[in-house]
MOPAC internal coordinates of N, CA, C and O (Angstrom, degrees):
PM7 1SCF
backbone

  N    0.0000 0     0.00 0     0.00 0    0    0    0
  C    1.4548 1     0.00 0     0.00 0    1    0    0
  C    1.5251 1   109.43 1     0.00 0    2    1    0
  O    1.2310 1   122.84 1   -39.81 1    3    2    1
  N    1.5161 1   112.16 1   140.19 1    3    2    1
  C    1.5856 1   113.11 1   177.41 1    5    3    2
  C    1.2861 1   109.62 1   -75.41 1    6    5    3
  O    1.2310 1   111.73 1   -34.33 1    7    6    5
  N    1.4725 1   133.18 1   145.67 1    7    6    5
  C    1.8006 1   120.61 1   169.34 1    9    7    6
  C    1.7530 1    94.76 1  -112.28 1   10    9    7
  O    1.2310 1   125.62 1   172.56 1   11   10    9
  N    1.5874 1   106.81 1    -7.44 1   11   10    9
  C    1.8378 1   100.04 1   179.85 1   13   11   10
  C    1.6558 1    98.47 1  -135.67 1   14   13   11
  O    1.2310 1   113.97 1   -49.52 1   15   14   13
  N    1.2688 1   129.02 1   130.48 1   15   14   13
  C    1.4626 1   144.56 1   164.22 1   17   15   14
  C    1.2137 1   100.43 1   -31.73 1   18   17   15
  O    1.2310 1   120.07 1   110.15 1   19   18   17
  N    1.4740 1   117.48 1   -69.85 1   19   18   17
  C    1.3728 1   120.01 1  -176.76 1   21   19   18
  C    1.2533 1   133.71 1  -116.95 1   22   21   19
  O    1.2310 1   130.19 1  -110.76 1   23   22   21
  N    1.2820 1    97.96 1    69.24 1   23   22   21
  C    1.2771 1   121.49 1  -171.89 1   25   23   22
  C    1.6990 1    99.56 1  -109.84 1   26   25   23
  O    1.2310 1   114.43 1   -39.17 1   27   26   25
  N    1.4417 1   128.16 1   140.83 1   27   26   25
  C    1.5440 1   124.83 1   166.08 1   29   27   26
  C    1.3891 1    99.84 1    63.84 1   30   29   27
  O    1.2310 1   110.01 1  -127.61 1   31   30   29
  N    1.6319 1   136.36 1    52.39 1   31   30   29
  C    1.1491 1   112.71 1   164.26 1   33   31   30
  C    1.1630 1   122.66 1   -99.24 1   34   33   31
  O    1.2310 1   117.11 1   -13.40 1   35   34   33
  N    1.6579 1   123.10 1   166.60 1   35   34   33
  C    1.3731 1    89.28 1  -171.81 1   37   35   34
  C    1.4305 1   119.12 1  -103.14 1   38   37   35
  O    1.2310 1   123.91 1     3.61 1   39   38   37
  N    1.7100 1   110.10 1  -176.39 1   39   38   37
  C    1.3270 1   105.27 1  -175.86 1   41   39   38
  C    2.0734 1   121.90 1   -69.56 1   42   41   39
  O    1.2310 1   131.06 1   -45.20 1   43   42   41
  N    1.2735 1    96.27 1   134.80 1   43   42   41
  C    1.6094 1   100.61 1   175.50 1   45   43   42
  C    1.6212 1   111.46 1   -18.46 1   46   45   43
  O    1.2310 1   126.84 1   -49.21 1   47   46   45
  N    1.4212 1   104.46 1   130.79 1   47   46   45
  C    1.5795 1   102.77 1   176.42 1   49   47   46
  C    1.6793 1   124.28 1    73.88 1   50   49   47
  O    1.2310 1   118.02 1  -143.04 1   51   50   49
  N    0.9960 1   121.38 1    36.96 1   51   50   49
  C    1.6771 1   153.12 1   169.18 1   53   51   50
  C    1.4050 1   101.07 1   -51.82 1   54   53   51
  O    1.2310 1   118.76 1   -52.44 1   55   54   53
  N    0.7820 1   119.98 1   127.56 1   55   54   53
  C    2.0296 1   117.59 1   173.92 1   57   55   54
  C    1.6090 1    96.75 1   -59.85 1   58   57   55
  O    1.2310 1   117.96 1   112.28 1   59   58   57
  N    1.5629 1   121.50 1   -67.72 1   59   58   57
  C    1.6709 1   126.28 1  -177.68 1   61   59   58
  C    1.6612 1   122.92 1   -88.51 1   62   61   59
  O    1.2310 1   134.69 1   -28.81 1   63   62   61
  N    0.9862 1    89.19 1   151.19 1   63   62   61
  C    1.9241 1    90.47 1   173.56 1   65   63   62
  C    1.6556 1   101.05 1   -85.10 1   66   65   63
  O    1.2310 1   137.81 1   -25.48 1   67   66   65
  N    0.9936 1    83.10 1   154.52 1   67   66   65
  C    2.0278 1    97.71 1  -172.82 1   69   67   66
  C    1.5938 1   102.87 1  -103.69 1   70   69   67
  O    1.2310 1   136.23 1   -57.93 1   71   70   69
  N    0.9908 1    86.17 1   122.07 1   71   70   69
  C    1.8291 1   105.83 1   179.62 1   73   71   70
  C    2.0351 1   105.27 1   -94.34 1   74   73   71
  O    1.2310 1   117.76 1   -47.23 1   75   74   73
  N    0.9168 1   121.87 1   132.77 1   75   74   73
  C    1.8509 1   112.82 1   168.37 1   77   75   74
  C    1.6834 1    83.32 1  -147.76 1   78   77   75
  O    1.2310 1   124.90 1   -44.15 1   79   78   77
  N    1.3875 1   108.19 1   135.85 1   79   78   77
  C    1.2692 1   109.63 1   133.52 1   81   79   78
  C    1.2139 1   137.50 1   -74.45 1   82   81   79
  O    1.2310 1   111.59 1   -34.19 1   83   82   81
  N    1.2070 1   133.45 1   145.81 1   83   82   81
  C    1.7818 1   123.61 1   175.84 1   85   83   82
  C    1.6844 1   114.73 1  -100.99 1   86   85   83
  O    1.2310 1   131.59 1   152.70 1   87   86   85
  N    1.2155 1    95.24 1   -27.30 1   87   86   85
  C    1.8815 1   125.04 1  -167.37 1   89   87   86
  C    1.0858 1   130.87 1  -137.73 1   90   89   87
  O    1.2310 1   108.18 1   -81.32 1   91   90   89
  N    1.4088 1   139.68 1    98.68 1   91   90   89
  C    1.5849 1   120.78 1   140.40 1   93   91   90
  C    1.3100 1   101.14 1  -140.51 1   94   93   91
  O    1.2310 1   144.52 1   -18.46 1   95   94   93
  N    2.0537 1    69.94 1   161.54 1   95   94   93
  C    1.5573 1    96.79 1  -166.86 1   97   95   94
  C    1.4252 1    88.04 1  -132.53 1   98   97   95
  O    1.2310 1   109.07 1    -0.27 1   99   98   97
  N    1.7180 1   138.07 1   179.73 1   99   98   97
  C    1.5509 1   139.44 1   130.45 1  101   99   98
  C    1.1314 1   119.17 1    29.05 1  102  101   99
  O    1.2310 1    94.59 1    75.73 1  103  102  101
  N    0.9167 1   161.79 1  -104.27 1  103  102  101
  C    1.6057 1   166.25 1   -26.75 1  105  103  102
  C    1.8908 1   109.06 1   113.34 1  106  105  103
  O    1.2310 1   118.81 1  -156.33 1  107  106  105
  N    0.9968 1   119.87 1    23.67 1  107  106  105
  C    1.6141 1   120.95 1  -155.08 1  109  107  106
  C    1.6420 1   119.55 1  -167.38 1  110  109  107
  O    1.2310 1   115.21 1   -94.53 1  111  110  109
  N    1.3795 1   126.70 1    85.47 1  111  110  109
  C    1.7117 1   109.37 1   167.68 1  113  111  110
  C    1.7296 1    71.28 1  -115.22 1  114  113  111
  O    1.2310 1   140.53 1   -29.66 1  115  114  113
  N    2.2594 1    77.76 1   150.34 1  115  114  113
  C    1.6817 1    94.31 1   146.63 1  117  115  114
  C    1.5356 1   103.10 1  -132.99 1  118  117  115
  O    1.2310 1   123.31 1   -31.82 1  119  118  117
  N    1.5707 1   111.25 1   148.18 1  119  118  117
  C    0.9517 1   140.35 1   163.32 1  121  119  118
  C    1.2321 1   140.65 1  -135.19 1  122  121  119
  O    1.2310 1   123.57 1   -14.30 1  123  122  121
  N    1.8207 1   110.77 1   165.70 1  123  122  121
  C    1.5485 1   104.21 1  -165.72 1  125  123  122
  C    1.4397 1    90.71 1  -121.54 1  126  125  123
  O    1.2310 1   134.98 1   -28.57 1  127  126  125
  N    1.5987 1    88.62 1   151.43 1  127  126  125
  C    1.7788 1   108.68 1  -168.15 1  129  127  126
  C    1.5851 1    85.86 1  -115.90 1  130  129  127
  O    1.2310 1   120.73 1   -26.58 1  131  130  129
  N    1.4675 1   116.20 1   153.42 1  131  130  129
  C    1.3102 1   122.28 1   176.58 1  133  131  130
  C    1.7377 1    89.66 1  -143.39 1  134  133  131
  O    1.2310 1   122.61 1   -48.43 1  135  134  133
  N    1.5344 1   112.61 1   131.57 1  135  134  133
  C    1.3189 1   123.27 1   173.41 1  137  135  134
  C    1.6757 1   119.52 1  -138.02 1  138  137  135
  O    1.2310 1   122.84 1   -37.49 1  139  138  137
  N    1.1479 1   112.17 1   142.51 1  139  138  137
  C    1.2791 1   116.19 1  -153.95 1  141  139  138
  C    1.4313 1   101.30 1  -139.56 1  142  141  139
  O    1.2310 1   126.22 1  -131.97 1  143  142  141
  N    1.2790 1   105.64 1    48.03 1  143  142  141
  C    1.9565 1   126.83 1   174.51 1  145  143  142
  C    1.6278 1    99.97 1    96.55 1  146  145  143
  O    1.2310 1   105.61 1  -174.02 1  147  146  145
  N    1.1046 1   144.29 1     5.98 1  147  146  145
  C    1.8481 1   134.63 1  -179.65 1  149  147  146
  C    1.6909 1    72.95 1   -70.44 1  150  149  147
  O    1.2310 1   140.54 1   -24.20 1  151  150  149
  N    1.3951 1    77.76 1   155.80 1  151  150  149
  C    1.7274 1   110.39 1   142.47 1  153  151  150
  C    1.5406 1    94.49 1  -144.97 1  154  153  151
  O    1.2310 1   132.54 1    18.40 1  155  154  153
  N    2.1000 1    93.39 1  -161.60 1  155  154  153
  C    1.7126 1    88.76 1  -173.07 1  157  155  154
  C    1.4876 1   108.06 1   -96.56 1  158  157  155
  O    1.2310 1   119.16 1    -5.68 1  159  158  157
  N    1.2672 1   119.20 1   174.32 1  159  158  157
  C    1.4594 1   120.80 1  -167.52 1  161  159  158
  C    1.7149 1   119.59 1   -81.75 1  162  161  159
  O    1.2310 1   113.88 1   -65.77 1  163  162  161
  N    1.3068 1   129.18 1   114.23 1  163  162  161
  C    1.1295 1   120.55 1  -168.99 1  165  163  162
  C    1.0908 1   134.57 1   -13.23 1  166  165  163
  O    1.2310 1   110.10 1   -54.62 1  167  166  165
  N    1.6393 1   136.19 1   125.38 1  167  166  165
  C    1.3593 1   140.49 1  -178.10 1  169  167  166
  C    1.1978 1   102.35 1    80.00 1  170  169  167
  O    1.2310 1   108.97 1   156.13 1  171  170  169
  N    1.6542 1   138.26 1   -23.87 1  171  170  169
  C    1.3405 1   141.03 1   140.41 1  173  171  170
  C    1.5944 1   104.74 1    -3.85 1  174  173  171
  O    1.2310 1   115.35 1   -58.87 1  175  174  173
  N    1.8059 1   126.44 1   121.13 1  175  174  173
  C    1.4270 1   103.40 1   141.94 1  177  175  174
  C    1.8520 1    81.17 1  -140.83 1  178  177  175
  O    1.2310 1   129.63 1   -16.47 1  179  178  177
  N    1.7392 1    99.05 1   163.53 1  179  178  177
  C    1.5137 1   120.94 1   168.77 1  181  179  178
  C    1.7770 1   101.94 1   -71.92 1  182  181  179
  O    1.2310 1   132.96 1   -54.56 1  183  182  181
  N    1.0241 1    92.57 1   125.44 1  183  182  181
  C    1.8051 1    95.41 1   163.53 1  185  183  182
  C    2.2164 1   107.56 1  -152.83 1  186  185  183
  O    1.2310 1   136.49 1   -96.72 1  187  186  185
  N    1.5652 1    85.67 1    83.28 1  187  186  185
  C    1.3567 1   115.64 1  -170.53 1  189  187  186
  C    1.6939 1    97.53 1   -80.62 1  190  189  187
  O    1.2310 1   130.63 1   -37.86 1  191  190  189
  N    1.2104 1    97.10 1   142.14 1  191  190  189
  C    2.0062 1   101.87 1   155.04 1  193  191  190
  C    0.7939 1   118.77 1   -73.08 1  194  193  191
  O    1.2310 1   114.47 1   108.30 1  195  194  193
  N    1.6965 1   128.08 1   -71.70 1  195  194  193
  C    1.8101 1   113.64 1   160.40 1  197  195  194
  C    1.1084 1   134.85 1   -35.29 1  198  197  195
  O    1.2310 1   128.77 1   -28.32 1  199  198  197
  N    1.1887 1   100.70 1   151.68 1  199  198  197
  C    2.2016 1   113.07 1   169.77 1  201  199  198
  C    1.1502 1   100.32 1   -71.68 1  202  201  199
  O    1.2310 1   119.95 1   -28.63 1  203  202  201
  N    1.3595 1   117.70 1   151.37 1  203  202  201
  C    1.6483 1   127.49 1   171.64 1  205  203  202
  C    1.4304 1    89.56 1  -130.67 1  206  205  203
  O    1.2310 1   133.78 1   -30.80 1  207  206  205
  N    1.8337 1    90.96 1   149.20 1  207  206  205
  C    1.6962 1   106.72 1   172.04 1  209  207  206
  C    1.5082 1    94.28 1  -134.43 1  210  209  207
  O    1.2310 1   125.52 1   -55.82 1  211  210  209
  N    1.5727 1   107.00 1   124.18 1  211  210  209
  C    1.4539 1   107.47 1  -168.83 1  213  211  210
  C    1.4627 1   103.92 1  -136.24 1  214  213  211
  O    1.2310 1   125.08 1   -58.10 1  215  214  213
  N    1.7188 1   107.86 1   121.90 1  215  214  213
  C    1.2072 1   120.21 1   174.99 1  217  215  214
  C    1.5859 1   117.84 1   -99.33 1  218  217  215
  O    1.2310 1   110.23 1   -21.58 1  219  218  217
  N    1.5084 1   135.96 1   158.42 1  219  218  217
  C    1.3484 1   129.65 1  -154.66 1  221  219  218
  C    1.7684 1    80.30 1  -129.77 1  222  221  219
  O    1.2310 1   122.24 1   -66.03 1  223  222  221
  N    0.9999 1   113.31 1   113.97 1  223  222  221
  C    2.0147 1   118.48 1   167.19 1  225  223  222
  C    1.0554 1   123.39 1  -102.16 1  226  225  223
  O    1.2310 1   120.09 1   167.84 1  227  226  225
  N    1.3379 1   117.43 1   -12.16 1  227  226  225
  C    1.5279 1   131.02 1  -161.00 1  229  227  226
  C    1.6877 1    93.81 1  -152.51 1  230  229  227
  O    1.2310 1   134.71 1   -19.26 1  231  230  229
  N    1.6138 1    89.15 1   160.74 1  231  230  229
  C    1.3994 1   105.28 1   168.41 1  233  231  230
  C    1.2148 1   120.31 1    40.62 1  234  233  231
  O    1.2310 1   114.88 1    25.94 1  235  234  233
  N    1.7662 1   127.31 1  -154.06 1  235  234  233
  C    1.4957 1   144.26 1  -162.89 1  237  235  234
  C    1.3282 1   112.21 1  -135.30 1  238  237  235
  O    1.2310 1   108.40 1   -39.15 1  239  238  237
  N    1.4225 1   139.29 1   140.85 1  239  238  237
  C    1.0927 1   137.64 1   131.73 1  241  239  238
  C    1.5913 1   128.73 1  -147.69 1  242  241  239
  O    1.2310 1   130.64 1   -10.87 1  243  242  241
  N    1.3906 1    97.09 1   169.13 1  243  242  241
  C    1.7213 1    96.16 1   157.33 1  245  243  242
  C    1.1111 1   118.34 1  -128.83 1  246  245  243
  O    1.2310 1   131.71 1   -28.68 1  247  246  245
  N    1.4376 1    94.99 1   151.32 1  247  246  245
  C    1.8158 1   110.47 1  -169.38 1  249  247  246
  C    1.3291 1    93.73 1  -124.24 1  250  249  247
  O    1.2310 1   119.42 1   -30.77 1  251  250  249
  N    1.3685 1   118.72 1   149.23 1  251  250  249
  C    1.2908 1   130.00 1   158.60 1  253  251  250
  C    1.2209 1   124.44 1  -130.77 1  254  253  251
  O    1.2310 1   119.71 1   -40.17 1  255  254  253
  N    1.4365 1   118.16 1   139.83 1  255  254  253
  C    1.7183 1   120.19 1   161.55 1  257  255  254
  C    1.4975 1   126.49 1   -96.14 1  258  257  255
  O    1.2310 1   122.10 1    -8.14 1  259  258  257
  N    1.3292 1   113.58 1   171.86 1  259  258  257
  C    1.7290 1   110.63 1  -165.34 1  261  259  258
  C    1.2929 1    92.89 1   -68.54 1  262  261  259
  O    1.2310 1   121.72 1   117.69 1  263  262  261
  N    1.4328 1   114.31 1   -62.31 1  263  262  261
  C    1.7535 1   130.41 1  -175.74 1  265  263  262
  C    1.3072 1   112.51 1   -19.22 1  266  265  263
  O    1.2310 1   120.65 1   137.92 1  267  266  265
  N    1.5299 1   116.35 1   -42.08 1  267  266  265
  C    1.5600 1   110.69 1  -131.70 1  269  267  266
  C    1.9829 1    88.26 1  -120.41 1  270  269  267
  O    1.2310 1   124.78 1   -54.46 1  271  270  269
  N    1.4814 1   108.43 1   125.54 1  271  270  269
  C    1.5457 1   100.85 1   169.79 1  273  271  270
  C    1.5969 1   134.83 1   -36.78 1  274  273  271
  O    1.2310 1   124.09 1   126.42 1  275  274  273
  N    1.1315 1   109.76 1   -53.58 1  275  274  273
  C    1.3494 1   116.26 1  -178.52 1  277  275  274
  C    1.8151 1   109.66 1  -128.41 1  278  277  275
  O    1.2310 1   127.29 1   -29.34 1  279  278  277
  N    1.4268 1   103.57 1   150.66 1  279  278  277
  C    1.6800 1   113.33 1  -166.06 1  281  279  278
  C    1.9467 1    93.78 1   -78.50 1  282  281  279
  O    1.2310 1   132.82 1   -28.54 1  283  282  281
  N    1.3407 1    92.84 1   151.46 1  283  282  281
  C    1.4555 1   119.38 1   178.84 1  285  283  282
  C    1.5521 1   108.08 1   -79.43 1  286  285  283
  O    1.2310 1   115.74 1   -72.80 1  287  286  285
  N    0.9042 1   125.69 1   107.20 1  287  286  285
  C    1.9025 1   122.46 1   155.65 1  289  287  286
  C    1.3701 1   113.01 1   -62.57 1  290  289  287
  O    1.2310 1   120.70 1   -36.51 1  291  290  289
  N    1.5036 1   116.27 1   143.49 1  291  290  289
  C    1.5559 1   111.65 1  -172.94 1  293  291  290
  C    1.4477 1    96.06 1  -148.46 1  294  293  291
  O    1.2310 1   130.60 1   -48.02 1  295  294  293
  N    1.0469 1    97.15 1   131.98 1  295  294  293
  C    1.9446 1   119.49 1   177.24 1  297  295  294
  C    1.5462 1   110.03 1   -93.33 1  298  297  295
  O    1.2310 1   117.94 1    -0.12 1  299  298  297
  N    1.2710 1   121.53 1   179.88 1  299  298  297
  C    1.3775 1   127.59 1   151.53 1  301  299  298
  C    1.3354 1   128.11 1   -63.48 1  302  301  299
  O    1.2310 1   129.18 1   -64.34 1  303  302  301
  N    1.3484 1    99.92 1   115.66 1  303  302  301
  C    1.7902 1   115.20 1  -179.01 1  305  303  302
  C    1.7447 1    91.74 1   105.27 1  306  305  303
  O    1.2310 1   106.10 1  -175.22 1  307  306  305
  N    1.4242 1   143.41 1     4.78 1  307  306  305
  C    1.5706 1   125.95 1  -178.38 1  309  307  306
  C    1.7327 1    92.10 1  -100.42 1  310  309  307
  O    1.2310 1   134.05 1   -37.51 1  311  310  309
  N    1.3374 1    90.43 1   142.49 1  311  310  309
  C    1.2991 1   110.57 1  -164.23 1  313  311  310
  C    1.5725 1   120.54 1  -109.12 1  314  313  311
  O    1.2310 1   103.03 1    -0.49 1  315  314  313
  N    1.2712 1   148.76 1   179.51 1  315  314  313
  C    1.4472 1   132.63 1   137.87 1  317  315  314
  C    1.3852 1   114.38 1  -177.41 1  318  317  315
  O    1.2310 1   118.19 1   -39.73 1  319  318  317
  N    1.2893 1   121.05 1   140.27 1  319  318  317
  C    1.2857 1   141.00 1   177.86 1  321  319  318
  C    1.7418 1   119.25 1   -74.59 1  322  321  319
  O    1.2310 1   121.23 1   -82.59 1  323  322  321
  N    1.3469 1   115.25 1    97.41 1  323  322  321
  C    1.7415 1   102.60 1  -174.88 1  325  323  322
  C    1.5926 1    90.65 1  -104.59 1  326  325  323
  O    1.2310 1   129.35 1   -28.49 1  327  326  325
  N    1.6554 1    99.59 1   151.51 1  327  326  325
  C    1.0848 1   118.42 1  -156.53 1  329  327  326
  C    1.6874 1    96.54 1  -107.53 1  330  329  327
  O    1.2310 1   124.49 1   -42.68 1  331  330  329
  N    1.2841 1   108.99 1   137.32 1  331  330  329
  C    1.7380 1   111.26 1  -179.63 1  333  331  330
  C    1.8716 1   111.30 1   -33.82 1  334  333  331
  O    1.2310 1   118.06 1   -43.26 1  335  334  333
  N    1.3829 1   121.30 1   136.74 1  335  334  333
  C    1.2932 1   117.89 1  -173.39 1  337  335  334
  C    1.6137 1   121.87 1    63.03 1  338  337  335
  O    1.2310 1   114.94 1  -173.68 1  339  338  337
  N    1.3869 1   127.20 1     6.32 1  339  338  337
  C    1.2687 1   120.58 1  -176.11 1  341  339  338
  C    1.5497 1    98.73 1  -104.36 1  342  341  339
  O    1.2310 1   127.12 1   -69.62 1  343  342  341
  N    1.8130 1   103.91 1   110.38 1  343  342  341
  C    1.2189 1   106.63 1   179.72 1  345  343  342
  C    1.2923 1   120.66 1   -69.14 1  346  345  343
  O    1.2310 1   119.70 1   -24.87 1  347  346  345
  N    1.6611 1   118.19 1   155.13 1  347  346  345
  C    1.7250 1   121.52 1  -178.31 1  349  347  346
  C    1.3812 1    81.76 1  -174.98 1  350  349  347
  O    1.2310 1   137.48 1   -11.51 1  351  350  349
  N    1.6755 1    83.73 1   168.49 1  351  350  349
  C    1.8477 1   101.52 1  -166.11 1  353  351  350
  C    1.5529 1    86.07 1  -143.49 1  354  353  351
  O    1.2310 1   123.62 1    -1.91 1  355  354  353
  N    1.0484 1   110.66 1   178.09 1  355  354  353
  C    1.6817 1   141.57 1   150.23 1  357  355  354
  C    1.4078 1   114.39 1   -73.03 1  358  357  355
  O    1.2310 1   113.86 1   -68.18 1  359  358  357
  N    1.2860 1   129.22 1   111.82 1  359  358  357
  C    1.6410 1   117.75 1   165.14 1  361  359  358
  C    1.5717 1   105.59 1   -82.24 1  362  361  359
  O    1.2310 1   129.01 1   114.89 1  363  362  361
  N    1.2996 1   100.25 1   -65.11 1  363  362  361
  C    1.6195 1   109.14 1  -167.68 1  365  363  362
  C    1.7418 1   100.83 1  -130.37 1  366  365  363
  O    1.2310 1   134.15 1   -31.10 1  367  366  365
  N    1.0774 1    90.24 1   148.90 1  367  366  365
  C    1.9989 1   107.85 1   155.73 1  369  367  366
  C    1.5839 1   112.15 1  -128.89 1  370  369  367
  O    1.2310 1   119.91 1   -10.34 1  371  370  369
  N    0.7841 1   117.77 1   169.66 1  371  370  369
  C    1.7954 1   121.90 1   179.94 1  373  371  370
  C    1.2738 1   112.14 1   -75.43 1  374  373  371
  O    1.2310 1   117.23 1   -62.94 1  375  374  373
  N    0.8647 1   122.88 1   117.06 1  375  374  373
  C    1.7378 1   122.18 1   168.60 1  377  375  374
  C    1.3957 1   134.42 1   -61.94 1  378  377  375
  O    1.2310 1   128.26 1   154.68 1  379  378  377
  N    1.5938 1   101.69 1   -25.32 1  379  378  377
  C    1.3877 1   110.70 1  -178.36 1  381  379  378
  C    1.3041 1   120.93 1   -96.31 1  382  381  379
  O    1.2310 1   121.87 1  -171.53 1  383  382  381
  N    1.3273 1   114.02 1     8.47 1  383  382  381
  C    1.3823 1   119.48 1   171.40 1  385  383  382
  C    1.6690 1   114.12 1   176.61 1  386  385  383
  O    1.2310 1   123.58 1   -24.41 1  387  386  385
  N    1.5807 1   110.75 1   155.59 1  387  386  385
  C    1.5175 1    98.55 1  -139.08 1  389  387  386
  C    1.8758 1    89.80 1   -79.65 1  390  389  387
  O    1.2310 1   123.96 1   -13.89 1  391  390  389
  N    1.1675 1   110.00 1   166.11 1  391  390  389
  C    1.3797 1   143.25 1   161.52 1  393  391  390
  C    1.7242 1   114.93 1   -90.91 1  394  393  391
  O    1.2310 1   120.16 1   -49.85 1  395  394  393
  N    1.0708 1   117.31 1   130.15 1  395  394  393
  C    1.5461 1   115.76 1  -160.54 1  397  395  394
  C    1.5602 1    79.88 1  -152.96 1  398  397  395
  O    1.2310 1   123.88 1   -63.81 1  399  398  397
  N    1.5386 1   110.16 1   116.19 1  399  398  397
  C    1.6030 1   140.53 1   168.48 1  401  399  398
  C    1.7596 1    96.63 1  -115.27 1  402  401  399
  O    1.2310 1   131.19 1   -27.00 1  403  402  401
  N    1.6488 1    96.01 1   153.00 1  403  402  401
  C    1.7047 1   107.91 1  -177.13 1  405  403  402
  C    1.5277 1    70.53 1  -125.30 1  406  405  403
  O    1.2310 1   132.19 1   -39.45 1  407  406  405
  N    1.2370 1    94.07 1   140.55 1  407  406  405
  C    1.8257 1   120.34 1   166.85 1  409  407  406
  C    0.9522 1   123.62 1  -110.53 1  410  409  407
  O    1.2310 1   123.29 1   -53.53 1  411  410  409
  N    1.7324 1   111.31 1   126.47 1  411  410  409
  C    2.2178 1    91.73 1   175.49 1  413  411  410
  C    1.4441 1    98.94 1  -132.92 1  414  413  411
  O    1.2310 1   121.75 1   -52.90 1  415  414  413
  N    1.3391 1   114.25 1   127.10 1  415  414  413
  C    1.1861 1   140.26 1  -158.47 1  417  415  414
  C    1.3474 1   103.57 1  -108.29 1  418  417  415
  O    1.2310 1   119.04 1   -65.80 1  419  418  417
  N    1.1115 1   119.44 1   114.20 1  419  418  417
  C    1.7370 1   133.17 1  -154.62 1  421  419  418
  C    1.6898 1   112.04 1  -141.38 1  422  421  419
  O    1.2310 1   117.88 1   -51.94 1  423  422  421
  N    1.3781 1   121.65 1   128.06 1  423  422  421
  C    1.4871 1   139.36 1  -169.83 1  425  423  422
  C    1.4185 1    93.82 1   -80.28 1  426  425  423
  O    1.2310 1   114.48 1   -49.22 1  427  426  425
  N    1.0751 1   128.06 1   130.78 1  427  426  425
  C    1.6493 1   140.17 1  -154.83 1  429  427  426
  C    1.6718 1    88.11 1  -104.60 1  430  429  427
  O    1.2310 1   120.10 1   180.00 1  431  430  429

């Protein structure tokens, strides 16, 4: 279990993104994603059953959904609610330094 967000992250440019859970309960894990330039792999999209609530604390990215014309850039503190089945991917994360998202993984 993590007791600090950013604690042990790793250095810029990591071959994998780092998965930790912090929490679960019932209906509920949260976790922290640490990325160090991955996104997802072409033609890649998420199409989860749960809701995700995803906060950006660190670093840069863009995410995109099928729905939506063009992908969202997200800073520290941009937030967003994906709704069960609403596909989105990763375009980019920053390479030069890690990206650290809190995940909340929620029973729809």
């Amino acid at each position: 279990m993590i007791a600090n967000l950013f604690a042990g992250l790793p250095s810029a440019a990591a071959v994998d993104e780092q998965f930790a859970d912090i929490l679960q309960r019932p209906g509920l894990r949260i976790e922290r994603i640490v990325s160090t330039g991955q996104a997802s792999p072409e033609g890649f999209w998420y199409d989860q059953a749960d809701g995700e609530w995803v906060v950006l604390l660190q670093g840069a990215a863009r995410l995109r959904f099928a729905d939506e014309p063009a992908a969202r850039d997200l800073g520290p503190g941009d937030c967003v609610d994906i709704a069960p089945h609403r596909r989105h991917r990763v375009d980019w994360t920053d390479p030069d330094r890690p990206t650290v998202w809190l995940a909340v993984h929620y029973a729809a």
